[in-house]
C-alpha positions as CSV (number, residue, x, y, z in Angstrom):
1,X,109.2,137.2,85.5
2,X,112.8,137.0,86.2
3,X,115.0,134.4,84.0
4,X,117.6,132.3,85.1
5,X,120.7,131.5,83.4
6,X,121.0,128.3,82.1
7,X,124.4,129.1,80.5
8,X,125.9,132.1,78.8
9,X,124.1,131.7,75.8
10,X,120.9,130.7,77.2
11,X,118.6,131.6,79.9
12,X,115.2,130.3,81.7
13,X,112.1,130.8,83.4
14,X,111.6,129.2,86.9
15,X,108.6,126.6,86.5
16,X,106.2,124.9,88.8
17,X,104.6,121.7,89.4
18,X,101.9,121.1,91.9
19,X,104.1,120.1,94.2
20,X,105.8,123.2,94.4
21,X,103.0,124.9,95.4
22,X,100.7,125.3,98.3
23,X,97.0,126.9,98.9
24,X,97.3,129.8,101.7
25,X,93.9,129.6,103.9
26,X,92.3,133.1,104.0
27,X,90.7,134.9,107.1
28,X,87.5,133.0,106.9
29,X,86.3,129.3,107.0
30,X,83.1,128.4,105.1
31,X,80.9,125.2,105.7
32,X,81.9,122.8,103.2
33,X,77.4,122.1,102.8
34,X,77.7,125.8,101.5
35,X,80.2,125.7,98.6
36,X,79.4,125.7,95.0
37,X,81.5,123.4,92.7
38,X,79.6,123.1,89.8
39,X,80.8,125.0,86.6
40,X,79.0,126.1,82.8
41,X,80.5,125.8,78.9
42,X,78.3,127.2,76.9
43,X,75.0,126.3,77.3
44,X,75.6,123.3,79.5
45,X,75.7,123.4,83.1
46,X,78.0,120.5,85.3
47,X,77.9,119.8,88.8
48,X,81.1,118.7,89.0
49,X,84.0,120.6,86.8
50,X,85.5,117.2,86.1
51,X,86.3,115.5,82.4
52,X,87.0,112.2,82.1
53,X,89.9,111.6,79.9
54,X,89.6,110.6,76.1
55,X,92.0,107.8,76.7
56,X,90.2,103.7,76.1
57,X,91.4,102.7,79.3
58,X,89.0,105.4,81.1
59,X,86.3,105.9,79.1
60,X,84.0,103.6,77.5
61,X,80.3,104.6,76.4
62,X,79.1,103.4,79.7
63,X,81.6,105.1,81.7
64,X,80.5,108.2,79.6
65,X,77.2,107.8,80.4
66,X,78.3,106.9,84.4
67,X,79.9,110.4,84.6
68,X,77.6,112.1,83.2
69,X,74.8,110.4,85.9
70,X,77.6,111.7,88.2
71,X,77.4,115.4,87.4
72,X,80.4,115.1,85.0
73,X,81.4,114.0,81.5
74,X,83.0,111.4,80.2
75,X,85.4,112.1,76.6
76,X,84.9,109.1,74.2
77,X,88.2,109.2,71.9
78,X,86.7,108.5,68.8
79,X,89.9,106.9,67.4
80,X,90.4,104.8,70.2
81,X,89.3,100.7,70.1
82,X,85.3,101.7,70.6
83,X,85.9,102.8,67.0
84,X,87.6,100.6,65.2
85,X,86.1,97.4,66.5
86,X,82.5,96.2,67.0
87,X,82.9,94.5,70.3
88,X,86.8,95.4,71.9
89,X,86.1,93.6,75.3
90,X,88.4,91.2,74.0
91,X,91.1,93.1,73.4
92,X,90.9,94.9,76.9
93,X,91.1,91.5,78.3
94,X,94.7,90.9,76.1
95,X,96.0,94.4,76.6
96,X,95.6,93.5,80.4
97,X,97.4,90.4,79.9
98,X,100.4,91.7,77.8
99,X,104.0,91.2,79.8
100,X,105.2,95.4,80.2
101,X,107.4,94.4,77.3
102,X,105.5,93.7,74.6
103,X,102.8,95.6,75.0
104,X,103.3,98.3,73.1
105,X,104.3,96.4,70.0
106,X,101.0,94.6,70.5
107,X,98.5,97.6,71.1
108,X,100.5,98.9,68.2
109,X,99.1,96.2,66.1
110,X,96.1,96.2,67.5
111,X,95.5,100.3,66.8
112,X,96.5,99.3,63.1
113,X,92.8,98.6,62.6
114,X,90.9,101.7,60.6
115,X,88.6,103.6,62.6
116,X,84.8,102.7,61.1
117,X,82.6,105.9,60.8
118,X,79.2,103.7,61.1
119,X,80.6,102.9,64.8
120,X,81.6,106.8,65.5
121,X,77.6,107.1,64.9
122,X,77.0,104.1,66.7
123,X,79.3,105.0,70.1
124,X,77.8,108.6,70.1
125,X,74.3,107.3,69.9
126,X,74.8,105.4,72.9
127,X,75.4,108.4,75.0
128,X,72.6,110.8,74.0
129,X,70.5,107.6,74.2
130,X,71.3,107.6,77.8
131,X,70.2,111.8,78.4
132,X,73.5,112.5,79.4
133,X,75.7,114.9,77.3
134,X,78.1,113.3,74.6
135,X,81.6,114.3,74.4
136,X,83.7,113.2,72.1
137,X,87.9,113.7,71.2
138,X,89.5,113.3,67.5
139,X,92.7,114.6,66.8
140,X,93.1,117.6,64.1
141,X,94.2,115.2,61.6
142,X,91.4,113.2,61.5
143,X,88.6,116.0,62.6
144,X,87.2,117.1,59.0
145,X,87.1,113.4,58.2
146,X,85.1,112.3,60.9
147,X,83.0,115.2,60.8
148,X,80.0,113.5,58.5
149,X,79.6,110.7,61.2
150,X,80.1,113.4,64.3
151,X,77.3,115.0,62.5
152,X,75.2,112.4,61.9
153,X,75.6,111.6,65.5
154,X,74.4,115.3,66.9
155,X,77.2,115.3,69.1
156,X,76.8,118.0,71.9
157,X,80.8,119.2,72.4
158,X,83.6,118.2,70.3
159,X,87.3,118.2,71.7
160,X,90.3,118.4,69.3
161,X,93.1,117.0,71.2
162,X,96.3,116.1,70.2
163,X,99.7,116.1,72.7
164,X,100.2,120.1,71.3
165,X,97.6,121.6,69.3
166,X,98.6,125.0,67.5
167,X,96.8,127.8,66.3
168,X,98.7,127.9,63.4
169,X,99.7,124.5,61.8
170,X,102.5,124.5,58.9
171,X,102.7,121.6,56.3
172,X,104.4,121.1,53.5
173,X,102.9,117.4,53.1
174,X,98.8,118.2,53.4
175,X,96.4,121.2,54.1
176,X,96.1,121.1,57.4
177,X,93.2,121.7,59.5
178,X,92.0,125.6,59.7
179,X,90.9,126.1,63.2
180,X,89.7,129.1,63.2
181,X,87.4,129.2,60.4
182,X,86.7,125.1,61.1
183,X,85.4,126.0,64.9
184,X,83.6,129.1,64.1
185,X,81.5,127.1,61.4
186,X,80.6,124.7,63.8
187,X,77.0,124.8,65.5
188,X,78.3,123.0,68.8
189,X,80.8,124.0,71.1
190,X,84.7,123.1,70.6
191,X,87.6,122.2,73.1
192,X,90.9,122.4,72.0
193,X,94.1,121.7,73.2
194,X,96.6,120.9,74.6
195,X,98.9,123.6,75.3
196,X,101.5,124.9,77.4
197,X,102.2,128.7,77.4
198,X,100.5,131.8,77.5
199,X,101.1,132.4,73.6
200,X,99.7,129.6,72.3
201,X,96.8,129.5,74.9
202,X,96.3,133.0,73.6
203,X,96.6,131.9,70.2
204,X,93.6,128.9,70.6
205,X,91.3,131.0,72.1
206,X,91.2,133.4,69.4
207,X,90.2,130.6,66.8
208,X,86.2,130.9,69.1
209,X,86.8,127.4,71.3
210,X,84.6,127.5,74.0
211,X,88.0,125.8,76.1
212,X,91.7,125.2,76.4
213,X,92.9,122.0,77.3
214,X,96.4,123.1,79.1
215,X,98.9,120.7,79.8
216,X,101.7,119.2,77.7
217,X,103.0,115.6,79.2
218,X,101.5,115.7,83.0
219,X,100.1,112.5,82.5
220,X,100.8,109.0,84.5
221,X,101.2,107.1,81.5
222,X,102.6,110.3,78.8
223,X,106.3,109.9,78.0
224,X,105.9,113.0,76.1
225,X,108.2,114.5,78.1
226,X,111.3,112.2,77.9
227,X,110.9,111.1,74.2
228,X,110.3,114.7,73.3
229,X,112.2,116.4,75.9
230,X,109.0,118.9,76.0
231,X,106.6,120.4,78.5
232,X,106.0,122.8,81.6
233,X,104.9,121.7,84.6
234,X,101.3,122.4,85.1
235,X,100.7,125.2,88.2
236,X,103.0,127.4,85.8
237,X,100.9,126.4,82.9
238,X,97.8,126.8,83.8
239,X,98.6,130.4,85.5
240,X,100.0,131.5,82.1
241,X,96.6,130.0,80.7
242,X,94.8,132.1,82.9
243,X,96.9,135.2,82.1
244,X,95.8,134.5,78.5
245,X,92.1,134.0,79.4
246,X,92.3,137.4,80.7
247,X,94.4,139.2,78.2
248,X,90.9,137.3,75.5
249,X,88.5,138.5,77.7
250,X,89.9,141.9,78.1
251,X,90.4,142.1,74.2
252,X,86.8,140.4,73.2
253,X,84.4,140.1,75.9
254,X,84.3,136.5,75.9
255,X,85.5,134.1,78.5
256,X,87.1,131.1,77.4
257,X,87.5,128.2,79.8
258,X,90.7,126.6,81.1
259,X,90.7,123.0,81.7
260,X,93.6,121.6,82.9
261,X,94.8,118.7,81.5
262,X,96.6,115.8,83.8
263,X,99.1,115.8,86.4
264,X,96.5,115.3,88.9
265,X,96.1,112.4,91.8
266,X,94.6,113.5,94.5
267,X,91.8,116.3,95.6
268,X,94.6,118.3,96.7
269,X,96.1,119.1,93.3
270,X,92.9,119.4,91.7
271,X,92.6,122.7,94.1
272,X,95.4,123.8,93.3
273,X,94.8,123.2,89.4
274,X,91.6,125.8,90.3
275,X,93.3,127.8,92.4
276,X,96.0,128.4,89.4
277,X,93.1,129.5,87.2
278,X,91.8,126.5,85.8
279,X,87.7,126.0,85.5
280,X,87.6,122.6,85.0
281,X,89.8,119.4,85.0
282,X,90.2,116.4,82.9
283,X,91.6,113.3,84.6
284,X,92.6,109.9,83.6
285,X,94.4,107.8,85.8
286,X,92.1,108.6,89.1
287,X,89.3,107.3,86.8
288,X,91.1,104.0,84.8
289,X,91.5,102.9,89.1
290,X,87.8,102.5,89.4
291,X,86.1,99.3,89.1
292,X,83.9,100.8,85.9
293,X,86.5,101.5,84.1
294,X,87.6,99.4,80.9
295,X,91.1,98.8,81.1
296,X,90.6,96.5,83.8
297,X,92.8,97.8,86.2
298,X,95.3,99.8,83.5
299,X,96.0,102.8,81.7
300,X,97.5,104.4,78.4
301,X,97.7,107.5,76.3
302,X,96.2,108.5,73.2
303,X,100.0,108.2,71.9
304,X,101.5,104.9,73.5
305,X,100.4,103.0,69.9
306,X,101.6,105.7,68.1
307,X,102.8,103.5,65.0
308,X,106.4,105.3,64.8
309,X,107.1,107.1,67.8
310,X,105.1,105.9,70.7
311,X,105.3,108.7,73.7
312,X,103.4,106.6,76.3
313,X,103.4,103.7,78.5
314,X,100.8,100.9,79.6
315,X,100.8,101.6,83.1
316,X,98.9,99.8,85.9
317,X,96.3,101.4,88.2
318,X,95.1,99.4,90.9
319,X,91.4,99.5,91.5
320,X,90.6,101.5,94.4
321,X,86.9,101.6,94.8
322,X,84.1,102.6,92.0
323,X,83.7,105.6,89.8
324,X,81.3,107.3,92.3
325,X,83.4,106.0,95.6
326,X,86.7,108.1,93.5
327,X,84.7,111.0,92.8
328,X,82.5,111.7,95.6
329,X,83.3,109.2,98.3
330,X,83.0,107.9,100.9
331,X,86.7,107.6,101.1
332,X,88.3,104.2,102.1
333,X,91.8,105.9,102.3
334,X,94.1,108.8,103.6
335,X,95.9,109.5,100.6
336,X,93.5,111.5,99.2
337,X,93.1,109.7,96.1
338,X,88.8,109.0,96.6
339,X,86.3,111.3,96.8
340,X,88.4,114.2,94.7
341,X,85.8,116.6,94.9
342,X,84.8,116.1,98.3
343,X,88.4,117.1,98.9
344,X,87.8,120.1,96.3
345,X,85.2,121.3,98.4
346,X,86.6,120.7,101.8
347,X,89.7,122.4,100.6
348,X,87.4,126.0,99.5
349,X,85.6,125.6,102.4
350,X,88.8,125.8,104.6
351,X,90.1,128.9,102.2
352,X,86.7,130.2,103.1
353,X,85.3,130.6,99.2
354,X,82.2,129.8,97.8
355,X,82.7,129.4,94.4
356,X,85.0,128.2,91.5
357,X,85.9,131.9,90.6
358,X,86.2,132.8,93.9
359,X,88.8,130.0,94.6
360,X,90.7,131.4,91.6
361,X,91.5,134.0,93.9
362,X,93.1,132.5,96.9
363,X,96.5,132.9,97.6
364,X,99.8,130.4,96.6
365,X,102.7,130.2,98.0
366,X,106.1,128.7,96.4
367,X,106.5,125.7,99.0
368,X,109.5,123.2,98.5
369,X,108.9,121.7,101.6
370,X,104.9,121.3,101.6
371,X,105.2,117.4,100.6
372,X,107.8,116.7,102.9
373,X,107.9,119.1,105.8
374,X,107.1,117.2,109.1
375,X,106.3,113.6,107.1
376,X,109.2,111.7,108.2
377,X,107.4,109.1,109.8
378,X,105.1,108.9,106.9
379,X,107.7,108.5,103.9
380,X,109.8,106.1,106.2
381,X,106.3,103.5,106.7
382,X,105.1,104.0,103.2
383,X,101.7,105.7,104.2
384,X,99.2,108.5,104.1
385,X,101.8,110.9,102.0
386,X,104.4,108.8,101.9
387,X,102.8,106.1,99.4
């Protein structure tokens, strides 16, 4: 791909958001009754390709166990408040209180507390009590710690998640974690991520993960990209995710899964998140605006009580209707922000495919003016596209 020249001692490549982008319909139409959106990792099968986020303010053991009713599954980060506290209802209730101010002091402070490996047990167990699939996040600092109690537990899918993971880790400070040799010991499958380009994509599905989490400071409530100044926007990083996934495949035989990670609203740019190559999606702020979800009507990253360098924000999500309402409808508005995947599958059966893979293979266009041509009216009343 062509670079552009950011200066004479310096040159880009051209990157796109969702946005940027639009879906081309093909020369056939499908009946939206007849398309397929489930998806499989490993051994498991989903009938929607949907994650919930590993963030406290989405995911709770019962919302876990809600998604996974749903067709989904739900990512309990197991150094989030479920951990570290007994009973954290409480604390929801304050964190929703806090003036935007001094909240992040305050979660800071509230984080501070260790995470207890009797309650990792404890919050898994909950889960597979419920016959649903158990999911589970730590970050690679923490993973071979945590490991006895995930054990114990019989988790069914870990996810190592941090905001970048790396193939290759240096420290002068402390062995870091191995990821190759730690995933390929492991008897259950392992998602890793996140990443941003096709090298280190490359790099992370070499170590065996079953899946890439791709996506570097997409999030409502990241500031990743402002405090670090880091990130690509996520069409372009999913379709060099893909490319990787491809070059893996060629090389190995095995197919490793891209899930994109954040940046997504509506039904709309979860096509497009498929369309760019990704299998599967994880969202968080769609989800923290249902009624189920435990941060009572507001959201936050896995780093906004990052002790030193917080990159994320307490942000508000209104509630728009209930877990099932946001996923699969009925929808009560025109925004495209309820039923996701009925707008998934509405938007493959007006591309005319069948199928995930298929959908992989539709056509996108570079479209400046796709969220703006002929919404005038729209933008200028605060509705429908314009809100």
């Amino acid at each position: 791909m062509a670079e552009i020249e950011i200066g004479m001692g310096k040159s880009g490549r051209r990157a796109y958001g969702f946005d940027d982008v639009a879906i081309v319909p093909s020369r056939r139409t499908r009946d939206p009754e007849d398309v397929d959106i489930s998806w499989e990792l490993d051994a498991y099968r989903f009938e929607l390709p949907v994650l919930a986020a590993a963030m406290d303010g989405v995911t709770s053991p019962t919302t876990a166990i809600a998604m996974g009713t749903l067709g989904g599954a739900g990512v309990l980060n197991l150094e989030g408040l479920w951990t570290r506290y007994a009973d954290p209802e409480p604390l929801f209730d304050e964190i929703a209180s806090l003036d935007a101010d001094a909240a992040t002091a305050r979660m800071q402070e509230i984080y501070a507390e260790p995470v207890k490996p009797e309650l990792v047990v404890q919050r898994i167990g909950e889960i597979n009590d419920a016959g649903v699939l158990s999911c589970a996040s730590v970050t690679p600092q923490r993973t071979e710690s945590l490991m006895p109690a995930i054990r114990e537990a019989e988790l069914d899918l870990l996810v190592i998640q941090g905001t970048v993971v790396s193939a290759e880790h240096v420290s002068s400070n402390a062995e870091p974690l191995n990821l190759k040799r730690f995933v390929r010991q492991l008897d259950i499958p392992v998602l890793v991520g996140g990443c941003a380009s096709y090298q280190a994509a490359l790099h992370l599905m070499r170590t065996g993960a079953a899946g890439v989490l791709v996506g570097v400071g997409p999030g409502h409530a990241c500031t990743t990209r402002g405090v670090l100044g880091i990130g690509v926007p996520q069409a372009t990083a999913i379709a060099d995710a893909r490319a990787a996934r491809m070059r893996h495949l060629d090389e190995t035989g095995v197919y490793v899964h891209v899930i994109a990670d954040g940046g997504m609203a509506t039904g709309g740019d979860i096509a497009k998140a498929i369309v760019c190559g990704a299998d599967a999606v994880m969202i968080g702020s769609p989800l923290a605006a249902t009624s189920e979800a435990p941060g009572r009507g507001f959201h936050w990253g896995m780093a906004t009580f990052h002790p030193t360098l917080p990159r994320g924000t307490r942000v508000q999500t209104p509630i728009r209707g209930s877990l099932e309402e946001v996923l699969l409808g009925p929808a009560h508005g025109n925004d495209g922000r309820m039923n996701l995947f009925g707008g998934l599958r509405a938007s493959m059966a007006t591309c005319g495919y069948e199928t995930l893979k298929e959908f992989q293979k539709a056509e996108l266009m570079v479209a400046p003016a796709l969220q703006t041509e002929g919404k005038a009216l729209q933008r200028s009343q605060g509705v429908g596209m314009g809100s």
